[in-house]
PDB file of N, CA, C and O in Angstrom, chain B, residues numbered from 101:
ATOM      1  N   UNK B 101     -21.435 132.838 -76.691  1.00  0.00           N
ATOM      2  CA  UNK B 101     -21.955 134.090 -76.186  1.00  0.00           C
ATOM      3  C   UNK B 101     -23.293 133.777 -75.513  1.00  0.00           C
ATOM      4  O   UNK B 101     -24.082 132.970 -76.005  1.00  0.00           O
ATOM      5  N   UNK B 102     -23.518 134.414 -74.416  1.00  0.00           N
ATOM      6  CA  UNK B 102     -24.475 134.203 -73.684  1.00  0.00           C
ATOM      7  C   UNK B 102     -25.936 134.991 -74.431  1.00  0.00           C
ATOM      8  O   UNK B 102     -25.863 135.319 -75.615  1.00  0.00           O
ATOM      9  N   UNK B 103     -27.172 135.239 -73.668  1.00  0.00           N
ATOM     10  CA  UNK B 103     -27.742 135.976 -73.793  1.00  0.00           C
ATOM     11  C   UNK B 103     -27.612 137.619 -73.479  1.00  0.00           C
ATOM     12  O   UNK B 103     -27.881 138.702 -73.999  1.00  0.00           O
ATOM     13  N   UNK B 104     -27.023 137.061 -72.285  1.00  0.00           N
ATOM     14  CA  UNK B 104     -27.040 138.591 -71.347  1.00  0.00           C
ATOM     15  C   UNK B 104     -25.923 139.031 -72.243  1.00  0.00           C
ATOM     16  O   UNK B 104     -26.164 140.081 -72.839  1.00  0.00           O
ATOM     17  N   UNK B 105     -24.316 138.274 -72.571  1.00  0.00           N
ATOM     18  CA  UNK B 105     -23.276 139.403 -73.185  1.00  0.00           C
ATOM     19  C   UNK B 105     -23.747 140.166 -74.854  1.00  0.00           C
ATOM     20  O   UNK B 105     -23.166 141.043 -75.494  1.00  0.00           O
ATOM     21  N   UNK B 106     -25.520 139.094 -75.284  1.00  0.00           N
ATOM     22  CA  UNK B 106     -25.075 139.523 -76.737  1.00  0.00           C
ATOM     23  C   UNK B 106     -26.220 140.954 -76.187  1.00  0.00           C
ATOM     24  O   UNK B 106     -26.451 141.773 -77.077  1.00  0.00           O
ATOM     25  N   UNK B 107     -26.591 141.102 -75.410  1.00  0.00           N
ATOM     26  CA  UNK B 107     -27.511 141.925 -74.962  1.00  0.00           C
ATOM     27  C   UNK B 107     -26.359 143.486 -74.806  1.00  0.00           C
ATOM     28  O   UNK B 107     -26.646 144.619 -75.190  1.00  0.00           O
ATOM     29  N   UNK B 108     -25.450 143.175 -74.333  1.00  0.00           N
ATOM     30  CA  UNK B 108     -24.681 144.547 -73.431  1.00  0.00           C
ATOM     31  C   UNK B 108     -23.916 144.197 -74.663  1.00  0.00           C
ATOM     32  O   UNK B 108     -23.642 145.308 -75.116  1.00  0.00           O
ATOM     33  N   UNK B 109     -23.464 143.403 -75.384  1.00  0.00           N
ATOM     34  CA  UNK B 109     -22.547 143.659 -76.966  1.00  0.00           C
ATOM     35  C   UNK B 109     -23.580 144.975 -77.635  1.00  0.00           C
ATOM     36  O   UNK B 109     -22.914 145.910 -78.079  1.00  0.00           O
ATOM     37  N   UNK B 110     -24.924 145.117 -77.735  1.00  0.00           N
ATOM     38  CA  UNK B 110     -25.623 145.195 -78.889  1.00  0.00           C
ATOM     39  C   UNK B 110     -25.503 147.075 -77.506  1.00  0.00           C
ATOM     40  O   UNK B 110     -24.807 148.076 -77.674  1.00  0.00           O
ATOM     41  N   UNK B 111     -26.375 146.793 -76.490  1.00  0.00           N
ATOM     42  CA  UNK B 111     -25.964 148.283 -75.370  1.00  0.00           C
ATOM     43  C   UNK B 111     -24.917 149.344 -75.681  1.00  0.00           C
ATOM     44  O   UNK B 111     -24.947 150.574 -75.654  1.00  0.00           O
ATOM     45  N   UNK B 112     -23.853 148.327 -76.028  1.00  0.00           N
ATOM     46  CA  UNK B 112     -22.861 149.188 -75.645  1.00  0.00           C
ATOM     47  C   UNK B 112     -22.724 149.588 -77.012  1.00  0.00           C
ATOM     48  O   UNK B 112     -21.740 150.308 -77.180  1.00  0.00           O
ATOM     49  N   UNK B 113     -23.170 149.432 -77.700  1.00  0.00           N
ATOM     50  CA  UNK B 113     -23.469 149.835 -79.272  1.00  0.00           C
ATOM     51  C   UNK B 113     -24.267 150.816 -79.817  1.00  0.00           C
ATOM     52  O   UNK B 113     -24.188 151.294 -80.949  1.00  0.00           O
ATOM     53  N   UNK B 114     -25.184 151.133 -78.769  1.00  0.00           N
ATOM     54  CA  UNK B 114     -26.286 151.781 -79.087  1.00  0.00           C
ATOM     55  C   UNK B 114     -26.250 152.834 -80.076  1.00  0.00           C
ATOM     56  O   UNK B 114     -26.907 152.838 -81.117  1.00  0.00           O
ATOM     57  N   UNK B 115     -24.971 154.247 -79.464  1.00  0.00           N
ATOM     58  CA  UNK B 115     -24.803 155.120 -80.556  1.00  0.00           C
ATOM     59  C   UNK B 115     -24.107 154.854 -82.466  1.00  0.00           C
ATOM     60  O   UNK B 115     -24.432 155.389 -83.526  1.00  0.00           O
ATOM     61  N   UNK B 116     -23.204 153.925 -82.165  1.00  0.00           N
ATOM     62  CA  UNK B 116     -22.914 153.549 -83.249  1.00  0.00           C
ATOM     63  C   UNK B 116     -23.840 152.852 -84.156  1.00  0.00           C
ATOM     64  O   UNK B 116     -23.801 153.002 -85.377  1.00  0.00           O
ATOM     65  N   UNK B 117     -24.479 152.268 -83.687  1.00  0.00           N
ATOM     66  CA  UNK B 117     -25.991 151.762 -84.339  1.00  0.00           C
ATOM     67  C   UNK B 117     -26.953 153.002 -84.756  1.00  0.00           C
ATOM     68  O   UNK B 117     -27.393 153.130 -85.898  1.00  0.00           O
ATOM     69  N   UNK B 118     -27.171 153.718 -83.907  1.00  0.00           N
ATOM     70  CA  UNK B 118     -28.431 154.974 -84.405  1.00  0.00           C
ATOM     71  C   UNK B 118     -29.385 154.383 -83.615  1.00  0.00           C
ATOM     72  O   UNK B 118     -30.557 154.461 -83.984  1.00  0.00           O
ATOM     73  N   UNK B 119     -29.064 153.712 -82.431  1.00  0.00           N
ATOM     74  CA  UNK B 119     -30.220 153.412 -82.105  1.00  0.00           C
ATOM     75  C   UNK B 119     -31.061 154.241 -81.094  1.00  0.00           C
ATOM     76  O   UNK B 119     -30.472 154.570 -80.064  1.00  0.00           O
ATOM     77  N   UNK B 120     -32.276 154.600 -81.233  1.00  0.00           N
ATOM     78  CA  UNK B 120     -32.622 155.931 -80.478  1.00  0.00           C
ATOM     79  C   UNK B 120     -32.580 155.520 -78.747  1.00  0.00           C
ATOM     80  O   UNK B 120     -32.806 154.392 -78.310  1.00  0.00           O
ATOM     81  N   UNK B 121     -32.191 156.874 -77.818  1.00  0.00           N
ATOM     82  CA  UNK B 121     -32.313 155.927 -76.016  1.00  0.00           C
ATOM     83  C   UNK B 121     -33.549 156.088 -75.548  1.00  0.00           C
ATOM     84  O   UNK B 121     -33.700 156.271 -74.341  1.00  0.00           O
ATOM     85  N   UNK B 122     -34.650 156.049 -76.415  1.00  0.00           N
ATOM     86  CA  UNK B 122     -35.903 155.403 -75.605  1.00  0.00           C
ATOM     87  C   UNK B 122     -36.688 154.165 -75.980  1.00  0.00           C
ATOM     88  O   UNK B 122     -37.832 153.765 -75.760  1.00  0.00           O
ATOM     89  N   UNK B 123     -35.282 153.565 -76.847  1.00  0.00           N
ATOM     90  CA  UNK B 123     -35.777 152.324 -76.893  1.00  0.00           C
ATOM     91  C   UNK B 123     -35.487 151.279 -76.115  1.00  0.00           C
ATOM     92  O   UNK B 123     -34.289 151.209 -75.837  1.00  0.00           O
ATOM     93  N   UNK B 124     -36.103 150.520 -75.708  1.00  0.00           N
ATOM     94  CA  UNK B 124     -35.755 149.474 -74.607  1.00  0.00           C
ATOM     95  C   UNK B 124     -35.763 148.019 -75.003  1.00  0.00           C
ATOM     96  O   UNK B 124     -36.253 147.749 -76.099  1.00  0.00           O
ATOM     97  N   UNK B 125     -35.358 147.197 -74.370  1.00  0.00           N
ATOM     98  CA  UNK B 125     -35.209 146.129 -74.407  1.00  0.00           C
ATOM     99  C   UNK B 125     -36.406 145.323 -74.715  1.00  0.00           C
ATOM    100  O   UNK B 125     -37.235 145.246 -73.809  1.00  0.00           O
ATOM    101  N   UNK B 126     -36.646 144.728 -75.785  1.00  0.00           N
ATOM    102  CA  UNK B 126     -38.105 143.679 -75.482  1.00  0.00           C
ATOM    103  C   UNK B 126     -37.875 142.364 -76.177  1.00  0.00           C
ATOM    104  O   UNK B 126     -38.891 141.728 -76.457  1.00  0.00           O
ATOM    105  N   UNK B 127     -36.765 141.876 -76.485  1.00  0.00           N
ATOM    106  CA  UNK B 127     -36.542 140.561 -76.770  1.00  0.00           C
ATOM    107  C   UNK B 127     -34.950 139.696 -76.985  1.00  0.00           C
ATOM    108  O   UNK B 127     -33.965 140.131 -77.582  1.00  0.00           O
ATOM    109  N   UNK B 128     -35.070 138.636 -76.430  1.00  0.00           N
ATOM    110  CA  UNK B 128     -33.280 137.867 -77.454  1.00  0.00           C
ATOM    111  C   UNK B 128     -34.000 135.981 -77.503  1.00  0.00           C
ATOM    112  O   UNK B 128     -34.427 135.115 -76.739  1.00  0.00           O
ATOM    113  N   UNK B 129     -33.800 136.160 -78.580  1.00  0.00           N
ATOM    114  CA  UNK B 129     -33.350 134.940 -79.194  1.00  0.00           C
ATOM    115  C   UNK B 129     -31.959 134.449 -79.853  1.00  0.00           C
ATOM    116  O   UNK B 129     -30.966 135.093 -80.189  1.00  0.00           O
ATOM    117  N   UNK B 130     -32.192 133.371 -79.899  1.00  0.00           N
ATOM    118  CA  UNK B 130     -30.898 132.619 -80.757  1.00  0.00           C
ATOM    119  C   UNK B 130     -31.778 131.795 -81.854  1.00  0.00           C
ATOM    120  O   UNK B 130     -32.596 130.928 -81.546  1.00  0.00           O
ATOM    121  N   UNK B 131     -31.510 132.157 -83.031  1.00  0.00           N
ATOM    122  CA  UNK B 131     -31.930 131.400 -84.011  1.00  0.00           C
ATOM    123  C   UNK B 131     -30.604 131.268 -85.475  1.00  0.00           C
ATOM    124  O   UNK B 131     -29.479 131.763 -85.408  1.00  0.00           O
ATOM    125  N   UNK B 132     -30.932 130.800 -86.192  1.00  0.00           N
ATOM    126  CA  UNK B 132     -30.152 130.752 -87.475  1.00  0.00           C
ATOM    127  C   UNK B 132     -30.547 131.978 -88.507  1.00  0.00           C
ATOM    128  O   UNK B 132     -31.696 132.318 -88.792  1.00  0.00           O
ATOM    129  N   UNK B 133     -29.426 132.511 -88.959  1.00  0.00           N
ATOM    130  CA  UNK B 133     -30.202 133.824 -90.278  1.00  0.00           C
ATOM    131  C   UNK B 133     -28.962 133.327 -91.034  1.00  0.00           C
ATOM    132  O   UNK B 133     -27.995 132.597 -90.818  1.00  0.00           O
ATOM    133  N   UNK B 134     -29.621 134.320 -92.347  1.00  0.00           N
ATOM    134  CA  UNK B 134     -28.867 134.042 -93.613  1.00  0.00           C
ATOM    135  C   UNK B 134     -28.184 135.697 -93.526  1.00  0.00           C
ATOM    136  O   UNK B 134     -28.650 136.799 -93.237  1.00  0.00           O
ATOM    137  N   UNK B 135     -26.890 135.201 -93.929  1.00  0.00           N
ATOM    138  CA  UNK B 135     -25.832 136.302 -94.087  1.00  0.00           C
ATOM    139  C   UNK B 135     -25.119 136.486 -95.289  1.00  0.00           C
ATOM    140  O   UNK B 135     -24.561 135.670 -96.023  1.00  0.00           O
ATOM    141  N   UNK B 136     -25.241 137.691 -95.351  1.00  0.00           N
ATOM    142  CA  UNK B 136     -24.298 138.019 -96.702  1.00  0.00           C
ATOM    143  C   UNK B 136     -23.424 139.405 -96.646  1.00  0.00           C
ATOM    144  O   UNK B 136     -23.827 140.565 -96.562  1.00  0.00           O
ATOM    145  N   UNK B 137     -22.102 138.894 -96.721  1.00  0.00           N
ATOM    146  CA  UNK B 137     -21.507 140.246 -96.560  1.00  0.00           C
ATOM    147  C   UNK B 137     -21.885 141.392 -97.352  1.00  0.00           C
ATOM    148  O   UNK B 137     -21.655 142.351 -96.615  1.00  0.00           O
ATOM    149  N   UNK B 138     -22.285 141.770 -98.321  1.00  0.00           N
ATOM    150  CA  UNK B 138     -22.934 143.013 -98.913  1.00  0.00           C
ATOM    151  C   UNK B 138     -23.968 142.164 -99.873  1.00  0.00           C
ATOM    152  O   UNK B 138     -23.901 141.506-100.911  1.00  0.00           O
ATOM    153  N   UNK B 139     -24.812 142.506 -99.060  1.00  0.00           N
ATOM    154  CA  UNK B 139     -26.417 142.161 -99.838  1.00  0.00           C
ATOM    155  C   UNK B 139     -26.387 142.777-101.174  1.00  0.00           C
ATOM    156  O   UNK B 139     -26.870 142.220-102.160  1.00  0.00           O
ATOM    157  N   UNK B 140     -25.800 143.964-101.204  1.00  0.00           N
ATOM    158  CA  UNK B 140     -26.159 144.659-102.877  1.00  0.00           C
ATOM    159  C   UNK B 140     -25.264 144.231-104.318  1.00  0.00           C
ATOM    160  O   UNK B 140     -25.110 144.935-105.317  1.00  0.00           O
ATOM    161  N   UNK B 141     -24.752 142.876-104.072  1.00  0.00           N
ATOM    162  CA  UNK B 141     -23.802 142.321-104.987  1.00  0.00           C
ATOM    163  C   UNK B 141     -24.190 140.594-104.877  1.00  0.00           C
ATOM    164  O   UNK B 141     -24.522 140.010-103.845  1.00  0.00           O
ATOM    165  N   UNK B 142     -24.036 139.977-106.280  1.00  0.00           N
ATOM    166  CA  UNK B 142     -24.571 138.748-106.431  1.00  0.00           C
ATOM    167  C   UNK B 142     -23.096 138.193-105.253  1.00  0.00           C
ATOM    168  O   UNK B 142     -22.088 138.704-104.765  1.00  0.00           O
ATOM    169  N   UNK B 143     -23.870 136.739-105.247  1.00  0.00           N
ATOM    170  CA  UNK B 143     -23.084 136.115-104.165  1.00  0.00           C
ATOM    171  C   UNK B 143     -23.360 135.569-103.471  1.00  0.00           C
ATOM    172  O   UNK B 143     -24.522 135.873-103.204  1.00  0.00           O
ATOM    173  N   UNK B 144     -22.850 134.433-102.563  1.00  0.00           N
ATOM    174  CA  UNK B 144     -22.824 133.447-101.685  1.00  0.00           C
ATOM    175  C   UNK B 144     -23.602 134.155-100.281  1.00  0.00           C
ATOM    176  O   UNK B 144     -23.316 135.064 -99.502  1.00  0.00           O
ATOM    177  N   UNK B 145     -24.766 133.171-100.447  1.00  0.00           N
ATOM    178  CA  UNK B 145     -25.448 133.846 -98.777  1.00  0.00           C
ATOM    179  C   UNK B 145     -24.838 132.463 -97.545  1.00  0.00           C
ATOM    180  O   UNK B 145     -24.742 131.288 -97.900  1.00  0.00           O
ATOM    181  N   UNK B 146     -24.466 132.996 -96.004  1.00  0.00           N
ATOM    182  CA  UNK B 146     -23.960 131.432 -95.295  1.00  0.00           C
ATOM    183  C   UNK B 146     -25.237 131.716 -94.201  1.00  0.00           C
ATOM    184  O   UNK B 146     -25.723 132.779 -93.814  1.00  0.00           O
ATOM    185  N   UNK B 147     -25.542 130.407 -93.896  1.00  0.00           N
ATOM    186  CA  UNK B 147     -25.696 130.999 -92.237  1.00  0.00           C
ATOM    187  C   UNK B 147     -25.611 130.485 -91.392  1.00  0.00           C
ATOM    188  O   UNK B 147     -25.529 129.274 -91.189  1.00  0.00           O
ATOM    189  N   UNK B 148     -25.619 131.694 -90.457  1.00  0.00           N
ATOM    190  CA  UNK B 148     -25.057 132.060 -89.351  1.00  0.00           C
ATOM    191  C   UNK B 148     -25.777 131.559 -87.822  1.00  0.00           C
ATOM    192  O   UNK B 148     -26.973 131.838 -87.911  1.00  0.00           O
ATOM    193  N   UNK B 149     -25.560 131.091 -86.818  1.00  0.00           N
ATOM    194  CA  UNK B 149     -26.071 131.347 -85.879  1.00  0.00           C
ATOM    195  C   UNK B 149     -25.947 132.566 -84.935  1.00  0.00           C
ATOM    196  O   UNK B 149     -24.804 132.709 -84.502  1.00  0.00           O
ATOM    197  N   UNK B 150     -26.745 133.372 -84.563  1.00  0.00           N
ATOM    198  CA  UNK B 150     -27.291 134.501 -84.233  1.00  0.00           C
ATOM    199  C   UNK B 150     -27.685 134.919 -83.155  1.00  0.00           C
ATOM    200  O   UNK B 150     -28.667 134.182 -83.247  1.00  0.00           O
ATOM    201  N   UNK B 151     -27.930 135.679 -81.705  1.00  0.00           N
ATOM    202  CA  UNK B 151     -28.228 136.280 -81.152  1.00  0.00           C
ATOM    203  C   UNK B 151     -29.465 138.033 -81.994  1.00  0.00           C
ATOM    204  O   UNK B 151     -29.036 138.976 -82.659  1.00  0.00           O
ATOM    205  N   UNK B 152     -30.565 137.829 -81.656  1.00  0.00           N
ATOM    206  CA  UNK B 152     -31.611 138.670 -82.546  1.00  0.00           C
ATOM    207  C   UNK B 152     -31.988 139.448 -81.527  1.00  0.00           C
ATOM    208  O   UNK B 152     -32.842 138.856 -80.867  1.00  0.00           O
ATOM    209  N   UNK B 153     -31.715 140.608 -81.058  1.00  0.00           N
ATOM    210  CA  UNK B 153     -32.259 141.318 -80.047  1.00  0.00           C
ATOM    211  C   UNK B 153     -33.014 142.590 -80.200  1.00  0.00           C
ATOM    212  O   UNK B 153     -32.537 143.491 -80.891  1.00  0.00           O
ATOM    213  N   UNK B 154     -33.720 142.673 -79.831  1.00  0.00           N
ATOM    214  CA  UNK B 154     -35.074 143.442 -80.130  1.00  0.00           C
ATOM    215  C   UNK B 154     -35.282 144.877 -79.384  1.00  0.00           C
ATOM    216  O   UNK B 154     -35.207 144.758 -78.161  1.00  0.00           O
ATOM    217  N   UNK B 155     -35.420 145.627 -79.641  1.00  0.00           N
ATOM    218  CA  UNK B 155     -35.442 146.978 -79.161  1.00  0.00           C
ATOM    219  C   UNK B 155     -36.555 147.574 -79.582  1.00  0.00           C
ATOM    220  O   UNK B 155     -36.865 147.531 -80.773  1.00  0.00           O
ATOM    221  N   UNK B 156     -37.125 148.058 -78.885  1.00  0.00           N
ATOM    222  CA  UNK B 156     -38.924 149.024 -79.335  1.00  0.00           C
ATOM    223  C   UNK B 156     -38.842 149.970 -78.547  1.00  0.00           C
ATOM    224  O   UNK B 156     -38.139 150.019 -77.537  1.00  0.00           O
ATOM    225  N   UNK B 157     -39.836 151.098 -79.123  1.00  0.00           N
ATOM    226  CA  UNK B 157     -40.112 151.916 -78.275  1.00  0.00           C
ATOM    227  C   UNK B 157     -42.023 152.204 -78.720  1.00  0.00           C
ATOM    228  O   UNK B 157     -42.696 151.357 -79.306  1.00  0.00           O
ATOM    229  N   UNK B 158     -42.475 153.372 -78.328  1.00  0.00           N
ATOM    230  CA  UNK B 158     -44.247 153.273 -78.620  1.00  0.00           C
ATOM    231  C   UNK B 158     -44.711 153.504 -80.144  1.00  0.00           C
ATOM    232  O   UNK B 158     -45.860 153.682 -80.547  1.00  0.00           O
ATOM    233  N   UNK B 159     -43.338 153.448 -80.996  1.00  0.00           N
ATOM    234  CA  UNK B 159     -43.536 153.594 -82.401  1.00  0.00           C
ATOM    235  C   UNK B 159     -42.972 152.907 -83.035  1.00  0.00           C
ATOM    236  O   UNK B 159     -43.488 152.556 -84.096  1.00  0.00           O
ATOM    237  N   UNK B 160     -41.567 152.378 -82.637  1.00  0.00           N
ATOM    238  CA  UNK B 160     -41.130 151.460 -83.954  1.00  0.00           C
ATOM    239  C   UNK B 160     -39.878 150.585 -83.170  1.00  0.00           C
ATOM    240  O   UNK B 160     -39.760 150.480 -81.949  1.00  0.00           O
ATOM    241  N   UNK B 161     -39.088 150.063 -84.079  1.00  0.00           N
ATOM    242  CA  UNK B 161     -38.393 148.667 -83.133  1.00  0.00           C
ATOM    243  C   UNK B 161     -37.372 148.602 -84.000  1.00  0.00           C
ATOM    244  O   UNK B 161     -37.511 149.000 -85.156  1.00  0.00           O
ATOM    245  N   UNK B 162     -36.055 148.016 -83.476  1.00  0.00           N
ATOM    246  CA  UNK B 162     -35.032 147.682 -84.396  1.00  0.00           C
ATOM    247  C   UNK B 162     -34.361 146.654 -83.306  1.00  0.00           C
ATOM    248  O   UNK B 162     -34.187 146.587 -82.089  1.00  0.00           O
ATOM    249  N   UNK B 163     -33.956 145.512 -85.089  1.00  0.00           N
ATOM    250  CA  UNK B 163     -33.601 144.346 -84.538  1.00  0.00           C
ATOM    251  C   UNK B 163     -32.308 144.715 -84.981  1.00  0.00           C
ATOM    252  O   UNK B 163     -31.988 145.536 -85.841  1.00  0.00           O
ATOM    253  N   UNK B 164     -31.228 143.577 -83.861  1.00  0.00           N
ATOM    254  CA  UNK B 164     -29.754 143.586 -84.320  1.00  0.00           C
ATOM    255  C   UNK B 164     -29.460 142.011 -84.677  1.00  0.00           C
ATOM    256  O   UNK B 164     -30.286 141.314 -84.087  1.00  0.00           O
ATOM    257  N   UNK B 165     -28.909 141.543 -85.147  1.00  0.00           N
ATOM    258  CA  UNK B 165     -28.298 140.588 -85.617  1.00  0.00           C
ATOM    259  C   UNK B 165     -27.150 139.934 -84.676  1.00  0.00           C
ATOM    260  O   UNK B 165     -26.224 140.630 -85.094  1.00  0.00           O
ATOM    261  N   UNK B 166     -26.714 139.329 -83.977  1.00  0.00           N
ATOM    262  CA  UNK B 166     -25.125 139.170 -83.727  1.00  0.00           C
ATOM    263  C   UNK B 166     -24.393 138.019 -83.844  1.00  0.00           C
ATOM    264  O   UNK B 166     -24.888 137.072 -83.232  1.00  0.00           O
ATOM    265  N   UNK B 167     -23.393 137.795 -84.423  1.00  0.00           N
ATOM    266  CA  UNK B 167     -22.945 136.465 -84.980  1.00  0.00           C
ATOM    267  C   UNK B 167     -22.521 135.688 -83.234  1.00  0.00           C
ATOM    268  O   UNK B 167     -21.456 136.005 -82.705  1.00  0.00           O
ATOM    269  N   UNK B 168     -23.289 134.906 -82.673  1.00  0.00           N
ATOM    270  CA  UNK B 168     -22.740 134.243 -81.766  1.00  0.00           C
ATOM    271  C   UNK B 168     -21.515 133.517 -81.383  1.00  0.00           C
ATOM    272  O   UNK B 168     -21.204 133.098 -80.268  1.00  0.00           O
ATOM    273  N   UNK B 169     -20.827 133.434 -82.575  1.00  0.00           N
ATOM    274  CA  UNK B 169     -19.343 132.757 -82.434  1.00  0.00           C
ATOM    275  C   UNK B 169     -18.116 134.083 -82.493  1.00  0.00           C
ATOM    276  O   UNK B 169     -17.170 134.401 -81.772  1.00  0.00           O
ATOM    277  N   UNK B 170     -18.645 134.551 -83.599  1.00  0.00           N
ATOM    278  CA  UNK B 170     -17.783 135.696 -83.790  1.00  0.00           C
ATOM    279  C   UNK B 170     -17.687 136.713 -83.185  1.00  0.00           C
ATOM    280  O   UNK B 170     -16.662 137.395 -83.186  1.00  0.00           O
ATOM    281  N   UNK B 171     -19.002 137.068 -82.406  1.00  0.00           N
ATOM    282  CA  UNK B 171     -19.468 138.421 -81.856  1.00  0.00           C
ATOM    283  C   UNK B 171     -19.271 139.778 -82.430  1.00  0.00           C
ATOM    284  O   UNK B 171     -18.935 140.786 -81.808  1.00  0.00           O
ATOM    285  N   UNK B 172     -19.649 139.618 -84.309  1.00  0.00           N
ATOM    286  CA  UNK B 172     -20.245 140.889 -84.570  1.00  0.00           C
ATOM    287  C   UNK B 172     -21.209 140.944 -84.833  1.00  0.00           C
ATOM    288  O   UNK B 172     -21.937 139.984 -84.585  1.00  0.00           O
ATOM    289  N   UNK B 173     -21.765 142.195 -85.529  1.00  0.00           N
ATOM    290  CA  UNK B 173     -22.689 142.658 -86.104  1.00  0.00           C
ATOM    291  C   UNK B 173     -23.150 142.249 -87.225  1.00  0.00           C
ATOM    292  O   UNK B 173     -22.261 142.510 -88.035  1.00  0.00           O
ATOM    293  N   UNK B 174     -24.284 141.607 -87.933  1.00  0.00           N
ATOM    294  CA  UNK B 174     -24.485 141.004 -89.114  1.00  0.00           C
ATOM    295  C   UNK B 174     -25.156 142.022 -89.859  1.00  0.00           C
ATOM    296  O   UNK B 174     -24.716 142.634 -90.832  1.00  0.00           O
ATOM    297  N   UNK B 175     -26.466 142.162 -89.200  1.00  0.00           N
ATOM    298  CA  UNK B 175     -27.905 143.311 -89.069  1.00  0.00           C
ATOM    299  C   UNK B 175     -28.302 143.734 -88.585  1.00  0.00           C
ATOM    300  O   UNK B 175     -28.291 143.547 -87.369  1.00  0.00           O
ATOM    301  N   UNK B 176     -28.991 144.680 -89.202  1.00  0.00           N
ATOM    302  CA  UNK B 176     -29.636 145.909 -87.947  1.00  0.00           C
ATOM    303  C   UNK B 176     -30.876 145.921 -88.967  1.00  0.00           C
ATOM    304  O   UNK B 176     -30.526 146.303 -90.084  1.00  0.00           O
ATOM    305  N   UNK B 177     -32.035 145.648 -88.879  1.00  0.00           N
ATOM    306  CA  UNK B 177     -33.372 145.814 -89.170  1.00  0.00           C
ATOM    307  C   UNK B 177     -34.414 146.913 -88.577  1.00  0.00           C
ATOM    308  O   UNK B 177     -34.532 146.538 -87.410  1.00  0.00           O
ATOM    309  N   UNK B 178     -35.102 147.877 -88.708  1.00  0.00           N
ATOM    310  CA  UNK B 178     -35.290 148.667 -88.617  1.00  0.00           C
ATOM    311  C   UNK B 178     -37.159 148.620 -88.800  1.00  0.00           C
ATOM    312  O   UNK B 178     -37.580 147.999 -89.776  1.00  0.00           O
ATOM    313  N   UNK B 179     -37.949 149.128 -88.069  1.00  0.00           N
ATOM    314  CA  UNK B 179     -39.205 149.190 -89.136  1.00  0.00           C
ATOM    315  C   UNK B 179     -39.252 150.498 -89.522  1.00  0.00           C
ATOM    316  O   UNK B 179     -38.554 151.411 -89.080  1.00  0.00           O
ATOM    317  N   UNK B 180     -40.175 150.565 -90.437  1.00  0.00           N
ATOM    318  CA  UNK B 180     -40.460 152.096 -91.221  1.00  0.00           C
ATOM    319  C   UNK B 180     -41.327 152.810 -90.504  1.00  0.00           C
ATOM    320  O   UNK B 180     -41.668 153.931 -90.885  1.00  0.00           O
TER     321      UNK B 180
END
């Protein structure tokens, strides 16, 4: 997965995410994260290589996660 497709993967997502439309674009990386299919149960964390794309607006930001091989959704990070 490129940059640009994990970019318009995460776009075309926007409502299903909650993600608000005045947030805009302000970052992608590719790095490694730790994944766990339901964080709220003991268990095996793997990881993943990732697409991390960044969304802000003049108050707060939410990151997405995207599994670069697989092309889903891992996380959605949020600030408070």
């Amino acid at each position: 997965m490129t940059e640009e497709e994990a970019i318009a993967f995460v776009e075309a997502r926007r409502g299903q995410l909650s993600i608000e439309d005045d947030m805009e674009f302000a970052s992608a990386e590719r790095a490694i994260v730790r994944y766990k299919a339901d964080p709220s149960v003991p268990g095996p964390v793997e990881d993943r290589i990732a697409w991390i794309i960044k969304l802000e607006n003049a108050t707060s930001f939410v990151e997405v996660h995207v599994d670069d091989a697989r092309r889903q959704i891992l996380n959605v990070r949020r600030s408070s």
